[in-house]
N, C-alpha and C positions, 0 to 999 in steps of 0.2 A: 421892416427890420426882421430878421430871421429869429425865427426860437432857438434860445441856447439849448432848450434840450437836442434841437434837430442837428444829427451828422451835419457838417460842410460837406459839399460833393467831393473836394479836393480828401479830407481828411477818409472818405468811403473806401476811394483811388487808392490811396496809401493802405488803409486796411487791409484792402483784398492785396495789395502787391506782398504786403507783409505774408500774407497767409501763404499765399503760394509761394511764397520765398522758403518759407518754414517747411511746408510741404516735402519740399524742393532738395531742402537740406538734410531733413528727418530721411527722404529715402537714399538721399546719396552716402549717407553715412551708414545707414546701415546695409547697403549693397558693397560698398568699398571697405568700410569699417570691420563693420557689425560682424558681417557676416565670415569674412574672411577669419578674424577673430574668433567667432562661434568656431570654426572648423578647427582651429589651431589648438582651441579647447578641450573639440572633442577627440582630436590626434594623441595630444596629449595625455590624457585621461585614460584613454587605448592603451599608451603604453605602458602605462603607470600601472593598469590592470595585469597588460603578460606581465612587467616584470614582477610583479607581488605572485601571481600565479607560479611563473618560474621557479621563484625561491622558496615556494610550499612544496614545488615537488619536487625540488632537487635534493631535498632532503631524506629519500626515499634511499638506502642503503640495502637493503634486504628484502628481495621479492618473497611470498606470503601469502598459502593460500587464504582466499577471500573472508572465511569464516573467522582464521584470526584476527585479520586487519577489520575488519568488521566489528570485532569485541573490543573492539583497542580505544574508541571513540564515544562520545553520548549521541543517542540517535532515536528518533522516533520511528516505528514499526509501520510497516505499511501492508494491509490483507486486502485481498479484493479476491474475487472465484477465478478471475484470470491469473494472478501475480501475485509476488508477496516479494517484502527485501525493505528497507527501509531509507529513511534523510539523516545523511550527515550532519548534525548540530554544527561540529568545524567548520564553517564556511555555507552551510545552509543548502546544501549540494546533494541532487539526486544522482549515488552512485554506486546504487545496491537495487539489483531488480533480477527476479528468479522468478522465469515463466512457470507457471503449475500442471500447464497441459502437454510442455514441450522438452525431450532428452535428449542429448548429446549422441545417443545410439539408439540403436532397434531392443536394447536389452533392459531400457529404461530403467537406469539405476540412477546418472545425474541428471538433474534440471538445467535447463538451457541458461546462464546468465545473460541478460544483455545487457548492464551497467553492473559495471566493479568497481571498488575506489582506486587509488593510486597503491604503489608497493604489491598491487598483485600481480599475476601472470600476466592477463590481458586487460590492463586499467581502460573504463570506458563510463566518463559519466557526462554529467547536464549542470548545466549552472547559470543561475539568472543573477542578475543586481543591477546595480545602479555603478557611475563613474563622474569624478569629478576631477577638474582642475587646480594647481596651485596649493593653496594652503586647504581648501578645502578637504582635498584627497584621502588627508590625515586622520577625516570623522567619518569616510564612507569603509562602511565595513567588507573587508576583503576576505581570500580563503583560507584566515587564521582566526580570524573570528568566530568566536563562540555562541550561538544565537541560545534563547531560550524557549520554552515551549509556552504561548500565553495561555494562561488558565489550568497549568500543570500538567503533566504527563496524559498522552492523550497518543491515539493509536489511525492512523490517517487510512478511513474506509470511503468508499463511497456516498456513506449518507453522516460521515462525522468528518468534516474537515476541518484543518489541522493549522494555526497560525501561529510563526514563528516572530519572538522580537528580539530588538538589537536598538539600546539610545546610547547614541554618539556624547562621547564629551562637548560636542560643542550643544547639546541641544537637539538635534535631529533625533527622530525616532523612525526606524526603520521596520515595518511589518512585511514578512514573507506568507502569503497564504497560500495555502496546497489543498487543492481538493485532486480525486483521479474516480475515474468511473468504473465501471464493471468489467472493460474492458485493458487498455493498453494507453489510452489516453489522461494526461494531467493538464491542469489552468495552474500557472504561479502568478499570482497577483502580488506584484510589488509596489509596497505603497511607503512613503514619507510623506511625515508630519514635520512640518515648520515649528519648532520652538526656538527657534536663535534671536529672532527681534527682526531680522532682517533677510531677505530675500534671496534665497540660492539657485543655482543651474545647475541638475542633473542630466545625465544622459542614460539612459536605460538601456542595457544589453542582454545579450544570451548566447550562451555556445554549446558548441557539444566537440567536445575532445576525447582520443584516444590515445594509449603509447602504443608503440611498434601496430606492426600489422594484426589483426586478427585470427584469432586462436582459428576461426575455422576457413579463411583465407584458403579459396580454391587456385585463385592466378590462372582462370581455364582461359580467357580472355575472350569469351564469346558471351559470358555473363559480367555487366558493371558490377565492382566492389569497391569501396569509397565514397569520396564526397560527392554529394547530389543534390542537387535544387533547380527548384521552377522559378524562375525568376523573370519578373515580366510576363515575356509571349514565347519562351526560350526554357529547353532541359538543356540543365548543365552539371555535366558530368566530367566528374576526372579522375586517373585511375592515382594509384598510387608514387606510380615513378613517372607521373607528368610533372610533381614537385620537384624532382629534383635540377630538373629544364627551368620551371620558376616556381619557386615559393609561396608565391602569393599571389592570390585573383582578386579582386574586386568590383562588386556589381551595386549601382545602384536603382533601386524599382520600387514602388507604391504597391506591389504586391506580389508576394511569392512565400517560399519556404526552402529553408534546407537542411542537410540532416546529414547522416551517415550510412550508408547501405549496406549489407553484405548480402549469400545468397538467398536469406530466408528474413532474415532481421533487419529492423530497420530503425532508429534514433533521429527523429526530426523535431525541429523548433522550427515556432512559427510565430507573427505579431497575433494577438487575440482581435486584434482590429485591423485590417486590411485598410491598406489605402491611404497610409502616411508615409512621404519617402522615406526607405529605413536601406541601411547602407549594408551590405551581405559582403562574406569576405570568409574564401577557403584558403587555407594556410599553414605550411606545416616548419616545424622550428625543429630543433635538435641541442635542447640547452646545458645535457651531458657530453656533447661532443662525440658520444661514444657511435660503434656503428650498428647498423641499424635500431637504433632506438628512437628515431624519429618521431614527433608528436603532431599528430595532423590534426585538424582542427578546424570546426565551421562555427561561424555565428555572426550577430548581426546585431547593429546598433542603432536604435530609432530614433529619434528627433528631440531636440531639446526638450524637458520637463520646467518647465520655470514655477519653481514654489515661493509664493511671498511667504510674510513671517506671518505666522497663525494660520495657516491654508495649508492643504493637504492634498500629494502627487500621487499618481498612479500610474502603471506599465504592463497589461498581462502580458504574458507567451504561454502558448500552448503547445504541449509535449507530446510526441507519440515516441514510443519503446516499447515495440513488441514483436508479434512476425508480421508479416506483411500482406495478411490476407484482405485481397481486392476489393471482396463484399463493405470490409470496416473500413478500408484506405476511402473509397467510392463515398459511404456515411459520414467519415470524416472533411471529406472537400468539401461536400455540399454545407456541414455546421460550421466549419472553420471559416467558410468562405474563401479558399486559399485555391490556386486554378493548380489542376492536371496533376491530383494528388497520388493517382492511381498509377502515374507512371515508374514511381519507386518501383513497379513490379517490374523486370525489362522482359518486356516483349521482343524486343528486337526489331530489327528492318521490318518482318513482316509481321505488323502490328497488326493491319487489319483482316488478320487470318487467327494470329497466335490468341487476341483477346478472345474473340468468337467459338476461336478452339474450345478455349479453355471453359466458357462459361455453357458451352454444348457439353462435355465429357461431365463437368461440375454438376449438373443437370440430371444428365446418366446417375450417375453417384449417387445423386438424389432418390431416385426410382430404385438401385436395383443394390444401392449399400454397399458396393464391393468397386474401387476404381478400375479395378482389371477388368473386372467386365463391362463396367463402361467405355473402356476403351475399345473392345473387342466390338462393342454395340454400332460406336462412332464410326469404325475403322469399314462397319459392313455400310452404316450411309453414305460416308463419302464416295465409297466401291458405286456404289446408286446413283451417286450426281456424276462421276466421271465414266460412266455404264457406256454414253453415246459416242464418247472417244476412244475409248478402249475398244467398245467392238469393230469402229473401223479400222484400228489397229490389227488386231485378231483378222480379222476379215484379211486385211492383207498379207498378214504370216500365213494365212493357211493356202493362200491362191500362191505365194510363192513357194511352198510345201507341194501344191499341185504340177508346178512347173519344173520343180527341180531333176528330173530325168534329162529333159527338154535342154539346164543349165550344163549339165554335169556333158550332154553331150557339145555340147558349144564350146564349151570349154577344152573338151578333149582337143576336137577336131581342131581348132583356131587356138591353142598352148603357144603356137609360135608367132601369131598375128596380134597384137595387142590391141593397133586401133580398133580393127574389123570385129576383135571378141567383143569389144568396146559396143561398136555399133549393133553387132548381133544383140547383143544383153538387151540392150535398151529397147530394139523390136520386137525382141521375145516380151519383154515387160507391160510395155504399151500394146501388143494385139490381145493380152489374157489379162486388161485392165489392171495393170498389180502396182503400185504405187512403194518400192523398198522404204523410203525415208516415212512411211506411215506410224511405223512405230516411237517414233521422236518426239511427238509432242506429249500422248501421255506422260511420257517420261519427264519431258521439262515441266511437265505440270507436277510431276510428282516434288519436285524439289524445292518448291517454297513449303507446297505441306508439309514434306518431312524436317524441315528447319521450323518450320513452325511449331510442329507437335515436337521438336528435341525441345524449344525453348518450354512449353507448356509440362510437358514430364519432368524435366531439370529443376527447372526453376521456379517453380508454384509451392508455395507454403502447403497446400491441399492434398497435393503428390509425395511431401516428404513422408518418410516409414509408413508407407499407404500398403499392406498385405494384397499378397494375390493368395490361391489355395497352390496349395502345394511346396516348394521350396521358399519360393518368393515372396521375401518377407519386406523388404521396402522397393513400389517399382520405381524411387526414383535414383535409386543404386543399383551397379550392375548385378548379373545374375550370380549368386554366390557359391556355385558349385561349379567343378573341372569335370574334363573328361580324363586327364591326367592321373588325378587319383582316385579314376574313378566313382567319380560323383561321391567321393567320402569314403568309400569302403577300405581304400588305402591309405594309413595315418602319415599321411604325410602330407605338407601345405605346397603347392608350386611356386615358384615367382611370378609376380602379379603380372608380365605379358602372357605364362600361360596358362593365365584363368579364362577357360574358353567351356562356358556351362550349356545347359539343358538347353533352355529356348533360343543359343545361338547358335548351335548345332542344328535345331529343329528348322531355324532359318536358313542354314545351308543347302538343308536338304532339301528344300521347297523352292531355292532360288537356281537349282543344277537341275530339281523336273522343270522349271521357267524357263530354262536355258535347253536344254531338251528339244521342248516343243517349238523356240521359236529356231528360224531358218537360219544357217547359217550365215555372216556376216562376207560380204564382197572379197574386204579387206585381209588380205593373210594375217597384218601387225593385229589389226583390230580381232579377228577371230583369234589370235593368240592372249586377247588383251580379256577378253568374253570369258573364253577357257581358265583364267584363274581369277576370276574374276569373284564369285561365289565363296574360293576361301581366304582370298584377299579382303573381303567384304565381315566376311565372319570374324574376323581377325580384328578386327576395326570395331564392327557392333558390338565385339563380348566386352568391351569396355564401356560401352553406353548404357544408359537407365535402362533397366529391366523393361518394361513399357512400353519403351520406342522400340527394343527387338519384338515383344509381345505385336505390337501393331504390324512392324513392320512383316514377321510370319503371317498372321494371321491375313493380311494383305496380298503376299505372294498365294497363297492359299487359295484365297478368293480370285484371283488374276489367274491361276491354274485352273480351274473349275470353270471359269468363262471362257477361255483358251478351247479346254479338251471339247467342250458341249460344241463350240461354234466348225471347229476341226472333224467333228463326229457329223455334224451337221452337214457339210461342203463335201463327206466323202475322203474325208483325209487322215489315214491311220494314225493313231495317237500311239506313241511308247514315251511312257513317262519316266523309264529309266535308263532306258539304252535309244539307242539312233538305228534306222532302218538303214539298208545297205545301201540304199543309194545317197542317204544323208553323207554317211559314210566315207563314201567315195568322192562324193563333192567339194566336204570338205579337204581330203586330200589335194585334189587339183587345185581348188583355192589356196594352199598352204604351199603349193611347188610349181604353179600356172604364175602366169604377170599379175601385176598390180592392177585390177582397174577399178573404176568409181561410176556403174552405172547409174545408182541411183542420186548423184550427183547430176550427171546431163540429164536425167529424166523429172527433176527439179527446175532444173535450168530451160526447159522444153514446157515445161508449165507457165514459168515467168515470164519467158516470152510470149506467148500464147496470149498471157493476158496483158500485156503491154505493147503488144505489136500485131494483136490478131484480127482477123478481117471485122471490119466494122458492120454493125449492126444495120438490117435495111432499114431504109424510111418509107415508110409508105406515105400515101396521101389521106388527110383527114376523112372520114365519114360524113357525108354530108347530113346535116341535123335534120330531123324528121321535124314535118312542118305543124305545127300545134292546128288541133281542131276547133274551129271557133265554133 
């Protein structure tokens, strides 16, 4: 007879089928249910947020500089040795922040803001909360809310942080806590407490909003400004008027950041804890209609919060608002945990030149105090590592310097034979080893450097109002003085094409002795292209950072003094300002002789050479020496 306490087998059977039935059902529902549900929650909750945002700011009638709209509110104070500016109580909103070490000009009278509230010039701030659905919505506090300060009036420093409350009619209590460092970084800790009896779903967020474009909005399009994030394994970037193509992006990843950029500042949020999928979403609206007033906008919603009754939720984000200096961005990735924070700097295409640059000249700075001269310092090493190309460069300007009597007569005699001048060239070229197209590749090597060091002089926080001696008061603005009105002595201003100063002038004249020394060009177009080429060029740089001309003289500089010594060397008369007569003369026939492209077939005499040239012998092996026993 069986014991009553023992299972039946059959009744076991049915158990487990029970179980796994339940199993079965608990995940289908909540994969088809549940889930879809949650999302529709948290869409909801979304919108519920702009539109409450919306109608806080559309109530903005009269733009106001920052200090009034600032008095107009209760707010708690924020000092640090970097910043100062303080928390909106209305809505609990970080949208007052005024750098201490950084001014609007080289004359340093205003402080840089990079968060304003609304109603100002350029509105630019941060806001974290929570979001709910349905009836809930109604007790989550929005940006009309009044928060208070717990424990009374208190002043948010580094080592005294700062907590904000708000209890909902229904029961919920809301705690906003702010701590910020020494630096440019904040943690907001958002936390609810369950008093309603019964068990809620929040969604935690954060954004960062601006109105219209930014006050110092360059539009040079060779530097990103706008929205930016690492997201995933991916920088994503977009400019300004990629919205009005689409509105709105959205990314979802278990890790990243995003922010707001411009060319020295930077405004980013980010999860304090990595590695919950959190939904990121750039976005810009326009809910005055008006034009250009556009509202652009990043931020990002994390993953349900589910608080029973009596239990207690939480959601940090952590802030950066300051400039963008790599040393802090680099400190910050690695505490935040957050990938590729250092790329808010834009390096550019050539990343693995411009970072290196930068942290070589940074370096300099370090040793000698003065960026100009670290620049000049830079400018003379890299002259060292590109030393082995350059001289076979030079080397073959000055062999074709030797030869040029030899051209100038080939050219006479054969003016009306094009191929055979053709074919002469090429023989003359190849029996006195001369290689024309030698000079081509320094050159192409020069051109990521010099886009490298424009992005590292423009765009480095390190480089802005960085003094050189002498006129040169910020190199990473052009040079401030004309030839026009005479460097100042005439009280008159020019129009900014012709602000053409000192050190681009100084550049002209050092790229016409470069031009000088090297051989004339085959090509008549091209020799005519050569010839204005120097104040074509000046014309161009006097608008570039002070810095990149500073380099780029001091470079021609150096490339003239390797030039004349190697010229001096071979037996080859140097005129640094005028041309010898038979240059002279050469170039005349070249300029009223046919077209031709020697050093084209003497390229092409190469490549074949090595793709079609006699093959190498083979001999027969050596026979192995026979070991001594």
């Amino acid at each position: 007879m069986q014991n009553r306490d023992e299972m039946h087998p059959q009744d076991k059977r049915n158990l487990i089928i029970f179980a796994v039935l339940s199993i079965a059902m608990w995940l289908s529902y909540d994969y088809f249910i549940g889930r879809p549900h949650a999302e529709q929650m948290r869409r909801a909750a979304e919108q519920a947020r702009m539109n409450s945002a919306v109608v806080a700011q559309t109530a903005a009638v009269q733009i106001r500089p920052v200090e009034d709209v600032v008095g107009e509110t209760p707010r708690v104070d924020i000092k640090t040795p970097a910043l100062t500016g303080s928390i909106n109580l209305r809505g609990a909103r970080l949208d007052d922040i005024k750098l201490e070490d950084y001014y609007k000009t080289v004359e340093r009278k205003e402080h840089v803001h990079v968060l304003s509230p609304a109603r100002t010039p350029h509105p630019r701030y941060v806001e974290t909360g929570w979001t709910a659905a349905g009836d809930l919505a109604k007790n989550i506090p929005d940006a009309n809310t009044v928060w208070k300060v717990k424990g009374g009036e208190a002043t948010l420093t580094p080592q005294t942080p700062v907590t904000l409350t708000y209890t909902a009619p229904n029961g919920l209590v809301f705690e906003r806590v702010f701590t910020v460092d020494e630096n440019f970084a904040f943690s907001i800790d958002n936390r609810v407490i369950n008093n309603t009896g019964e068990s809620v779903t929040l969604y935690p967020y954060a954004l960062a909003t601006e109105h219209g474009l930014p006050e110092d909005f360059m539009n040079l399009g060779v530097i990103h400004e706008g929205p930016i994030g690492y997201l995933g394994e991916s920088l994503e970037e977009f400019d300004y008027k990629d919205f009005k193509k689409k509105p709105e992006q959205n990314f979802s990843t278990a890790n990243g950041w995003i922010g707001l950029t411009g060319k020295y500042w930077l405004t980013a949020i980010a999860p304090a804890v990595q590695g919950a999928e959190t939904r990121y979403r750039f976005i810009s609206t326009n809910p005055t209609g008006l034009k250009d007033k556009d509202r652009y906008q990043v931020d990002l919603t994390g993953p349900a919060v589910n608080v029973a009754s009596g239990a207690e939720g939480n959601y940090a984000i952590n802030v950066y608002s300051g400039a963008k200096k790599l040393k802090l961005l680099e400190a910050y990735q690695e505490k935040w945990g957050v990938p590729h924070f250092d790329l808010a700097v834009d390096f550019g295409w050539f990343y693995f030149l411009t970072k290196p640059f930068f942290l070589a000249i940074n370096f300099l700075y370090g040793l000698t105090g003065n960026f100009g001269i670290a620049i000049i310092i830079f400018t003379c090493v890299l002259r060292i590592f590109v030393f082995p190309l350059a001289n076979t460069s030079y080397k073959s300007f000055a062999k074709m310097r030797q030869v040029a009597p030899e051209m100038y007569d080939l050219r006479h005699k054969y003016k009306d034979d094009k191929q055979k001048l053709q074919q002469e060239l090429v023989a003359l070229y190849q029996r006195n080893n001369v290689n024309p197209a030698a000079g081509c590749l320094p050159i192409l090597i020069q051109i990521p450097i010099f886009f490298a060091l424009y992005k590292v002089l423009s765009n480095t926080i390190e480089m802005r109002h960085a003094p050189f001696y002498g006129w040169v008061h910020d190199l990473s603005a052009m040079d401030p003085t004309t030839i026009f009105n005479l460097f100042g002595l005439i009280p008159w201003t020019p129009p900014h094409f012709l602000m053409i100063g000192a050190w681009p002038l100084l550049m002209m004249i050092a790229m016409i002795v470069q031009k000088n020394l090297s051989p004339p060009p085959e090509d008549p177009i091209q020799a005519k292209v050569i010839a204005i080429m120097p104040y074509f060029m000046t014309f161009i740089m006097a608008k570039f950072a002070a810095g990149l001309v500073i380099y780029w003289t001091v470079n021609n500089i150096l490339a003239i003094i390797q030039q004349a010594v190697i010229m001096k060397r071979m037996g080859v008369p140097v005129h640094l300002f005028t041309k010898d007569k038979v240059n002279k003369e050469l170039e005349k026939e070249i300029s009223e002789g046919p077209t031709v492209h020697p050093e084209l077939e003497v390229l092409e005499h190469k490549i074949e050479d090595a793709i079609d040239g006699e093959p190498k012998a083979v001999s027969a092996p050596k026979p192995k020496k026979k070991k001594k026993k």
